[in-house]
C-alpha positions in Angstrom: 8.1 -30.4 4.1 6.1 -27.5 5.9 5.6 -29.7 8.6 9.1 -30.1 9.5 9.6 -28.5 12.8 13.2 -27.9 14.4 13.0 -30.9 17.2 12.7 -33.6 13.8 15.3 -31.8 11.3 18.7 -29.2 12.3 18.9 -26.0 10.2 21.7 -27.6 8.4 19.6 -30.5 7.0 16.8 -28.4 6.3 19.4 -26.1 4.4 20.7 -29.4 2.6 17.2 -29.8 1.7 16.0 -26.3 0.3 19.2 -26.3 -1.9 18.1 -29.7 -3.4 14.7 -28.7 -4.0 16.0 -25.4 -5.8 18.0 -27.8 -7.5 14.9 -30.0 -8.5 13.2 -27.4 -10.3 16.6 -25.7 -12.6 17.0 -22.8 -10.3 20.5 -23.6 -10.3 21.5 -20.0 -10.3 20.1 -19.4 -6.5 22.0 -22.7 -5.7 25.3 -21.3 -7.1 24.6 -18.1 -5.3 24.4 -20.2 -1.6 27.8 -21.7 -2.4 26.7 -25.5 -3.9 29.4 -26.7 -6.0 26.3 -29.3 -7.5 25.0 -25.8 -9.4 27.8 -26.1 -12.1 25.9 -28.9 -13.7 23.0 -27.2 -14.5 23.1 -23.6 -16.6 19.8 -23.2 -17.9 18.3 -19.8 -17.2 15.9 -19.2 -14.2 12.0 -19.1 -15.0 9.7 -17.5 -13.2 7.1 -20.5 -13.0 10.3 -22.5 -11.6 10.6 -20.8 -8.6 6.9 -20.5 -8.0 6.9 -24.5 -8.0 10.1 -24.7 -5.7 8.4 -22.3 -3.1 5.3 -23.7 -3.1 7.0 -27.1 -2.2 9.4 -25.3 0.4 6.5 -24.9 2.6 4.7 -21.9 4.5 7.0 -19.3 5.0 8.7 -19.6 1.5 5.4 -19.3 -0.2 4.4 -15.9 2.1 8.4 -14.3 0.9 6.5 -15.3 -2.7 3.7 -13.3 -2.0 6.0 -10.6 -1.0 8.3 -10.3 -3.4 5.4 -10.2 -5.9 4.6 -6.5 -4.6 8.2 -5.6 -5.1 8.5 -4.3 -8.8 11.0 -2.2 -8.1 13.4 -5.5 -7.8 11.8 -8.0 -10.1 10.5 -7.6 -13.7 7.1 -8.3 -14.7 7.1 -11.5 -15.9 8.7 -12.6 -12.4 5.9 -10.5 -10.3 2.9 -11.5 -12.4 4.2 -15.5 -12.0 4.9 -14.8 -8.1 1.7 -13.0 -7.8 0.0 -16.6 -8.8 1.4 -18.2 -5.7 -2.1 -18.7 -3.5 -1.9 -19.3 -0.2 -3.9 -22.5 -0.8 -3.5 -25.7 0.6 -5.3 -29.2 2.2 -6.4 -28.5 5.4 -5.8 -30.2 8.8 -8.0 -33.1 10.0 -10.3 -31.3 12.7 -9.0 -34.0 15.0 -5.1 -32.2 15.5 -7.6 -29.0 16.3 -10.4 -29.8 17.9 -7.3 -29.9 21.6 -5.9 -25.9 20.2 -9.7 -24.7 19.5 -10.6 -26.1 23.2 -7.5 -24.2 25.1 -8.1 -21.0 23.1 -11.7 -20.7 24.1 -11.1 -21.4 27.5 -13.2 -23.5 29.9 -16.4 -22.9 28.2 -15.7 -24.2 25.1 -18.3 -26.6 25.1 -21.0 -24.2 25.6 -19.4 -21.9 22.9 -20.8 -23.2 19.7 -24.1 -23.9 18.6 -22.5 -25.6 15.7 -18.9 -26.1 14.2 -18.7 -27.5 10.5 -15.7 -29.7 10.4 -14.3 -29.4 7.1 -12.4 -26.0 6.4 -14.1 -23.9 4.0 -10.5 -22.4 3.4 -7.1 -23.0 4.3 -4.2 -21.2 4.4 -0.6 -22.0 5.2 -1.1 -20.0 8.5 -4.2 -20.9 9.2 -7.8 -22.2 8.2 -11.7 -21.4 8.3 -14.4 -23.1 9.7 -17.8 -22.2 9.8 -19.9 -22.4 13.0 -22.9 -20.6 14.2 -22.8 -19.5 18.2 -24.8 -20.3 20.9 -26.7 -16.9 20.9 -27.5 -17.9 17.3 -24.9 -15.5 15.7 -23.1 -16.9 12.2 -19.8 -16.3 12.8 -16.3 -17.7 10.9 -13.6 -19.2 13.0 -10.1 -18.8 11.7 -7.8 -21.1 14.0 -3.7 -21.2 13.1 -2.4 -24.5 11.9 -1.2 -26.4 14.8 3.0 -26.6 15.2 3.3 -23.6 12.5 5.1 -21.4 14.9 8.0 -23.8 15.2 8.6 -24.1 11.4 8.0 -20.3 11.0 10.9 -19.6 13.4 13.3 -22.5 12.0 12.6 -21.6 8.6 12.6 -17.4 9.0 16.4 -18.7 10.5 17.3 -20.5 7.7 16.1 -16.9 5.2 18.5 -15.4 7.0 21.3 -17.6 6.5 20.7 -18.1 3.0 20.2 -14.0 2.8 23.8 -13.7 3.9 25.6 -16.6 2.0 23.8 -15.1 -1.3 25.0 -11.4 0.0 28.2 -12.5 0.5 28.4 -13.9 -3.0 27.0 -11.5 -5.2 27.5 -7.6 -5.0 24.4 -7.5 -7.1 22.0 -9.3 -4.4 23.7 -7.2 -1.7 22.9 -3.6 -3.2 19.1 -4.9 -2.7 19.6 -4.7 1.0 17.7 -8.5 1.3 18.5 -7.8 5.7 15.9 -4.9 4.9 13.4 -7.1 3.1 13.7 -9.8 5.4 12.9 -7.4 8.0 10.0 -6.2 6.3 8.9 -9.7 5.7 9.3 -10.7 9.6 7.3 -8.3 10.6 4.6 -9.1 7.9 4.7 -12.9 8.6 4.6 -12.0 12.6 1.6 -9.8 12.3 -0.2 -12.4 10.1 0.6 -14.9 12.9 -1.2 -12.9 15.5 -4.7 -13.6 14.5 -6.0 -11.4 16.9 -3.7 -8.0 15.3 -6.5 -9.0 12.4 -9.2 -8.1 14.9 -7.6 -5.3 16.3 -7.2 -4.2 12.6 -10.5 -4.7 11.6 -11.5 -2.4 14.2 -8.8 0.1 14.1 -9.1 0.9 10.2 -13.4 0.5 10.7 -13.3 3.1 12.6 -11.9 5.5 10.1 -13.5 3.7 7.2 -17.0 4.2 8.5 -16.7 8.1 7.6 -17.2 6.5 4.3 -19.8 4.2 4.7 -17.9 1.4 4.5 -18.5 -1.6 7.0 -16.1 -4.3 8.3 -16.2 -7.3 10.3 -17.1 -7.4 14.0 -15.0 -10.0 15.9 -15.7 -11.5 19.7 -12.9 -9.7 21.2 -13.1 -11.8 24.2 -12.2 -15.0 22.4 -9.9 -13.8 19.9 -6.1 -14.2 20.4 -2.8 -14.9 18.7 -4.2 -18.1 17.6 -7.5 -18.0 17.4 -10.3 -15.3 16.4 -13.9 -15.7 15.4 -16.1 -13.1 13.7 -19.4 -12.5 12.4 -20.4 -14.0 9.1 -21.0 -10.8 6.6 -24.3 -11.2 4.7 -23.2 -9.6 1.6 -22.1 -10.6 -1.9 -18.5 -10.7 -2.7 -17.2 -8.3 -5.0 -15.6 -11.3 -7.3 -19.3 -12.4 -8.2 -20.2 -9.5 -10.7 -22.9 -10.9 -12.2 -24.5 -11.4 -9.3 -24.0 -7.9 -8.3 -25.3 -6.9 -11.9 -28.4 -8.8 -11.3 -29.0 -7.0 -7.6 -29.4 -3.7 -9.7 -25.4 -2.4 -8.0 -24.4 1.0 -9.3 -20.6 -0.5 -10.3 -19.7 3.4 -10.6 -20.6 4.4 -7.4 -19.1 1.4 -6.0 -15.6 2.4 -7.4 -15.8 6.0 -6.9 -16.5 4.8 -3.0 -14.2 2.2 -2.8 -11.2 4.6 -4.4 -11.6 7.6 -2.0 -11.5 5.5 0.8 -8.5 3.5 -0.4 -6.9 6.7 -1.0 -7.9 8.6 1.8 -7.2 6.0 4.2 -3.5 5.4 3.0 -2.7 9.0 2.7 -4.6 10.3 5.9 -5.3 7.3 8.0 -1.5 6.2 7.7 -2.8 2.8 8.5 -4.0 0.8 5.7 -5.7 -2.5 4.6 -3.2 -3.5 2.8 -4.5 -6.4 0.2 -7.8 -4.8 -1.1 -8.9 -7.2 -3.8 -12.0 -8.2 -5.0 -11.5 -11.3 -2.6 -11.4 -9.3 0.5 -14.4 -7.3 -0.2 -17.7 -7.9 0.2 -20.7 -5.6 -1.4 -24.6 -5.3 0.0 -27.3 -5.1 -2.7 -27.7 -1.6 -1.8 -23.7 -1.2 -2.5 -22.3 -1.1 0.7 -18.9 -2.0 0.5 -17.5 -4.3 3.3 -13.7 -4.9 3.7 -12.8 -8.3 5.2 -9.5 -10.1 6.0 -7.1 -7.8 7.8 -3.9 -10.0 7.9 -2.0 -7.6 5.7 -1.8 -4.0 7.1 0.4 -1.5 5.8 1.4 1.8 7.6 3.1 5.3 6.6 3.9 6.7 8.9 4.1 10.8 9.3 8.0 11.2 8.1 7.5 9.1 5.3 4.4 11.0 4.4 6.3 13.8 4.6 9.2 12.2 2.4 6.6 11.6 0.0 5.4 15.2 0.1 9.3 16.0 -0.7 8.9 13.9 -3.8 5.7 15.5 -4.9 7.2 19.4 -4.7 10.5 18.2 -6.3 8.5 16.2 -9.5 6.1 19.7 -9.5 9.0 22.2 -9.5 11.0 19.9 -11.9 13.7 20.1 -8.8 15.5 16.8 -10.4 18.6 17.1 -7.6 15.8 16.9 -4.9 14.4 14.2 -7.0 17.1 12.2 -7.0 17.9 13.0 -3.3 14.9 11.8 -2.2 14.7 8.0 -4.3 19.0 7.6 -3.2 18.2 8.2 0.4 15.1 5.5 0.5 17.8 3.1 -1.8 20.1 3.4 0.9 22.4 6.1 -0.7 24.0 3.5 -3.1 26.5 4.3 -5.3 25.1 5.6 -8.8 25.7 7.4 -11.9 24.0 10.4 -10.7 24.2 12.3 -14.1 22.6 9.4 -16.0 19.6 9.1 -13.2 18.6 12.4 -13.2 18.8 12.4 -17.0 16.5 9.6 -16.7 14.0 11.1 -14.5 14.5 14.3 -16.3 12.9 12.4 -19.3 10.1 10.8 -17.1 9.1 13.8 -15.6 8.9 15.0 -18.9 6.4 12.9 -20.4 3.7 13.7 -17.8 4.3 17.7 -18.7 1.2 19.6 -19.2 -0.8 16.4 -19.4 -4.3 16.4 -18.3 -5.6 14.7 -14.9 -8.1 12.7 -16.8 -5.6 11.6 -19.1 -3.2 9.7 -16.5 -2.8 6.0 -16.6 -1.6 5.7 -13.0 -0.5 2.0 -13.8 1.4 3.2 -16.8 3.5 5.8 -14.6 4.0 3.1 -12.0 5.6 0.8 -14.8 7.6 3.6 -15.4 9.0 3.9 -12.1 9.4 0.3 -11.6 11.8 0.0 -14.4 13.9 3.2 -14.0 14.3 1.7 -10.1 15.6 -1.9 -11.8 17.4 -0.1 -14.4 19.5 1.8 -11.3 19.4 -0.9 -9.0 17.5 1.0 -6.4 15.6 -0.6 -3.8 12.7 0.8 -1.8 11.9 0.7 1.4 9.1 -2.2 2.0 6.1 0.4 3.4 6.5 2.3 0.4 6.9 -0.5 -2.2 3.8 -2.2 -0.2 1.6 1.4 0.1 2.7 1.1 -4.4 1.4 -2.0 -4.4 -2.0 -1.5 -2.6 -2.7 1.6 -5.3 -2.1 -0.7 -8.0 -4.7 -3.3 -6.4 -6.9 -0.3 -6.1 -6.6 0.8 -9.5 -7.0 -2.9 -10.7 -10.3 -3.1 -8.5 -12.1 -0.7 -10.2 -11.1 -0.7 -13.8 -12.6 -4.4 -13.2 -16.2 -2.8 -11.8 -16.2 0.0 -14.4 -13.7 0.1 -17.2 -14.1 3.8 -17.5 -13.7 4.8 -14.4 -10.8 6.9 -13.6 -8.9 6.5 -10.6 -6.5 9.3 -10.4 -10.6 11.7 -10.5 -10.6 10.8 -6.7 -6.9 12.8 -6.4 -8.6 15.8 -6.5 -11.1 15.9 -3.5 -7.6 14.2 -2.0 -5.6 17.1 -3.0 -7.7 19.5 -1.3 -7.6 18.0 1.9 -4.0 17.9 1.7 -3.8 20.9 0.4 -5.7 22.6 3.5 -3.3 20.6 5.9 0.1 21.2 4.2 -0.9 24.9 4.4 -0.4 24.9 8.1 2.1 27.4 9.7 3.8 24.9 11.3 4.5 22.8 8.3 5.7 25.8 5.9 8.1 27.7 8.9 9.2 24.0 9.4 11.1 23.6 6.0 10.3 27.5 4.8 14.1 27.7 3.0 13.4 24.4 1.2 9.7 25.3 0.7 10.6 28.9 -1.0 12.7 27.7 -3.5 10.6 24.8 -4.7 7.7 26.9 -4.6 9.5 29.5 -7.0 10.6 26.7 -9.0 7.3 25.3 -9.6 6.1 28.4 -10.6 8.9 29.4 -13.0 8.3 26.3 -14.9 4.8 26.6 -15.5 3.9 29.0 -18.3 0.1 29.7 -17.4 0.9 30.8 -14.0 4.2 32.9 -15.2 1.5 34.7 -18.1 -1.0 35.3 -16.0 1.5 36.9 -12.6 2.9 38.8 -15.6 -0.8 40.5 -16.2 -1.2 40.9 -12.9 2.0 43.4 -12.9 1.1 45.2 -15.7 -2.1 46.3 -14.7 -1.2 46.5 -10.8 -4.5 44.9 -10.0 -5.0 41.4 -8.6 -8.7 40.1 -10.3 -10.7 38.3 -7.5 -14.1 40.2 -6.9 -15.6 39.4 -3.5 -19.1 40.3 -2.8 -19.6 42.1 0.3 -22.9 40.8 0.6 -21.2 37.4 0.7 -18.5 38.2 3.4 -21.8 39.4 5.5 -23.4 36.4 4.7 -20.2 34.3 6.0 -19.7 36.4 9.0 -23.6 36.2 10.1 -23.1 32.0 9.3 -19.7 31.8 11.4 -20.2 34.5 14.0 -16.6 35.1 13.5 -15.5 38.5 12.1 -13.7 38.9 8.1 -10.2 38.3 8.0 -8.1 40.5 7.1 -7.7 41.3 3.4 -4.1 39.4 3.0 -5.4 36.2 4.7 -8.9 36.2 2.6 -6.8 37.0 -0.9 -4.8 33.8 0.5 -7.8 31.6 1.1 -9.2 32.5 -2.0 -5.8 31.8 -4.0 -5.8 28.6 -2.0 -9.6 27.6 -3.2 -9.5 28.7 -6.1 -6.3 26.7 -6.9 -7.9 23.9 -5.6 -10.7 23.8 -8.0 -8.6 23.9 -11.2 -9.2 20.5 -12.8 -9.1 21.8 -16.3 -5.7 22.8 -15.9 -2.4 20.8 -16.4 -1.0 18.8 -13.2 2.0 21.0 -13.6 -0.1 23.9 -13.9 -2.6 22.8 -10.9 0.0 22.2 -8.3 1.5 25.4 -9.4 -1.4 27.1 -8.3 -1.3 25.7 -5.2 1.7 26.2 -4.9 1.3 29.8 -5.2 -1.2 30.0 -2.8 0.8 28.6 -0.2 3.4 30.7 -1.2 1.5 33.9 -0.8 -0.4 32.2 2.7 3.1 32.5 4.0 4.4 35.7 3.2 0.9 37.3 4.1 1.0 35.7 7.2 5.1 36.7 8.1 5.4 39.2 11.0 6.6 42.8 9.8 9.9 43.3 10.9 
């Protein structure tokens, strides 16, 4: 049925045919939801493993909307993701006969010469694609990924038949239209388009490298001048993959370096980069004997871009200062601004937020606060936006990836060289006159609701006196070492608030951002021109 292109079957036969093979496998509530009278006769509740089967029969594109819709917790329950998130991308491969013409006309005129040698049998295959191995005729090991041929005519016939089936299930049920599936199946274009491209994975590769290499981190090096849309051939990585742990064991790997490595650059690259390797697994990373990490496989990129960054910054000073309106605010606008029982969800996050007060960094479980989330989004019906809930997803993967190398390694550790950084670059003029009403009064919020930082502000006014000591031998020191001359006294009490705030790991999360907080606060006001 995945080979089914438009010329051999209309859209209303292939219709006719997905509603059947829903109907094959008991899902006969989707098929009452696309208007098939032939539903009535079959009541039995939906399971999971049910629709895994009836995707993975529907073909190509119905098995890639599985993949997606596994990272979407926020609209399925667990037993539905973790069933969906079994749906590999694995299938028989094409004969190298119906390629050998496509490999030809991608490589051009010297095609011939190209190769040194080509293995013929995949070593993977994909729905989208498969992998050969071949080594080039300047020696080189490389891996050729070549797309499946005719798969562009059943992605478009089938994406139009999503669409239709989006809007007859829309039009039915109030419940599916509140999940905005137009949205979703916009995501999902994009995603399936991008993963077409076989040459965006080079470009990827590159792109992210570049940034990943501040890390040590390594990727893939692709022949640019052969790699397209169909085609793209890169250099075979000499490493072990990061699924093999024994064998990583036995090549004496630090598994705690590894993670600490691997999680700063996750983090860093999703929260600073903006562009992101989506699906980091232990499949798509390779690791040297000397622990090198090496990310492979670039068909799934994610991207957050600056206003959502900054959405997400939103969030972060609303959860800090306990603001619960701007909380809500802030998850209604990314649902669309559906209608909701506001009381009843801020009571709920009122509670969440609640049960991460004055808990210690060290004492998170990221994946447990996620869980969280996830349900009070199902439990309200609200929807996120896909680079959010696909950003969510990758953290989780992250998180997953290293409690697998070193069970006691804590993930949410890495926040805090993270939290600097950001720290430093939300304290920018720019970014605090920007939004300096909004700013204030979450600011004073955050610090009203932390008790250390209201205790110790009310020392500080009964004894007048502010205690930082400063060495002048170590302001000499730093003016000799930047040739720049001392700041004045307002902006070094600031920088010091703001370093000083940033170094308080022993302190609550409430309590740690309140500091921060503060420091920004007082970086403002120093920094105000007198009237």
């Amino acid at each position: 049925m995945a080979d089914v292109t438009p010329s051999r079957m209309s859209d209303r036969k292939r219709l006719a045919q997905v509603i059947a093979i829903l109907g094959r496998h008991g899902l006969g509530g989707i098929v009452s939801a696309l208007g098939s009278a032939r539903s009535q006769t079959n009541t039995h509740p939906t399971r999971p493993e049910a629709l895994v089967e009836a995707l993975r029969e529907l073909g190509p594109v119905a098995t890639k909307l599985g993949q997606i819709l596994a990272m979407r917790s926020d609209l399925l329950g667990p037993d539905w993701t973790a069933a969906l998130s079994q749906l590999h991308d694995r299938v028989p491969g094409v004969p190298f006969e119906r390629i050998e013409a496509p490999l030809a006309q991608a490589l051009g005129e010297d095609s011939g010469q190209y190769f040194r040698e080509l293995d013929r049998e995949p070593i993977a295959a994909g729905s989208i694609a498969q992998v050969h191995a071949g080594i080039r005729s300047d020696g080189v090991a490389v891996i050729v990924k070549i797309r499946r041929p005719e798969i562009e005519s059943v992605v478009d016939a089938d994406m139009r038949l999503l669409r239709r089936i989006a809007r007859l299930a829309q039009r039915a049920s109030p419940l599916v239209e509140r999940q905005r599936p137009d949205e979703l199946l916009r995501f999902f274009a994009e995603s399936l388009d991008r993963e077409m491209d076989l040459g965006a994975e080079a470009r990827a590769s590159a792109e992210i490298g570049s940034y990943l290499a501040r890390f040590g981190i390594e990727t893939a090096h692709f022949d640019n001048e052969v790699s397209g849309r169909s085609l793209n051939v890169q250099e075979r990585v000499d490493a072990i993959p990061a699924t093999d742990l024994a064998t990583l064991r036995d090549a004496g790997v630090d598994f705690t370096s590894v993670a600490r490595g691997y999680a700063r650059a996750v983090l860093s690259m999703i929260i600073f980069n903006g562009r992101f390797h989506a699906d980091p697994h232990p499949g798509n990373v390779l690791i040297r004997p000397d622990g090198t990490l090496v990310f492979i496989d670039f068909g799934a990129v994610g991207t957050l871009l600056p206003e959502r960054r900054d959405e997400l910054v939103r969030l972060s000073l609303a959860i800090a200062g306990e603001d619960i309106d701007d909380l809500v605010d802030v998850l209604l606008q990314w649902a669309g601004n559906p209608a909701v029982d506001r009381e009843a969800l801020k009571a709920s996050l009122n509670q969440l937020v609640g049960k991460f007060r004055n808990t210690l960094l060290d004492q998170i479980d990221l994946s447990g606060i996620f869980a969280d989330v996830f349900e009070l989004l199902r439990t309200y019906q609200l929807a996120l936006p896909g680079d959010l809930a696909l950003m969510l997803r990758t953290l989780l993967t992250a998180e997953g990836f290293v409690r697998r190398l070193d069970p006691r390694f804590d993930i949410t550790s890495e926040l805090a060289p993270i939290g600097k950084q950001l720290l430093m670059e939300r304290a920018s003029l720019a970014n605090l006159r920007g939004n300096a009403r909004r700013t204030a009064s979450t600011l004073i919020r955050a610090l009203l609701g932390t008790p250390e930082i209201v205790e110790n502000l009310a020392s500080i006014a009964r004894r007048g006196q502010l205690p930082i000591r400063l060495d002048p031998q170590d302001l000499a020191r730093l003016e000799k070492s930047t040739g720049v001359a001392p700041m004045r006294s307002s902006d070094l009490i600031a920088a010091a608030l703001i370093v000083s705030a940033a170094i308080l790991t022993d302190l609550s999360i409430i309590a740690a951002i309140g500091c921060a907080l503060a420091a920004l606060a007082f970086f403002f006001l120093a920094r105000r021109p007198r009237s």
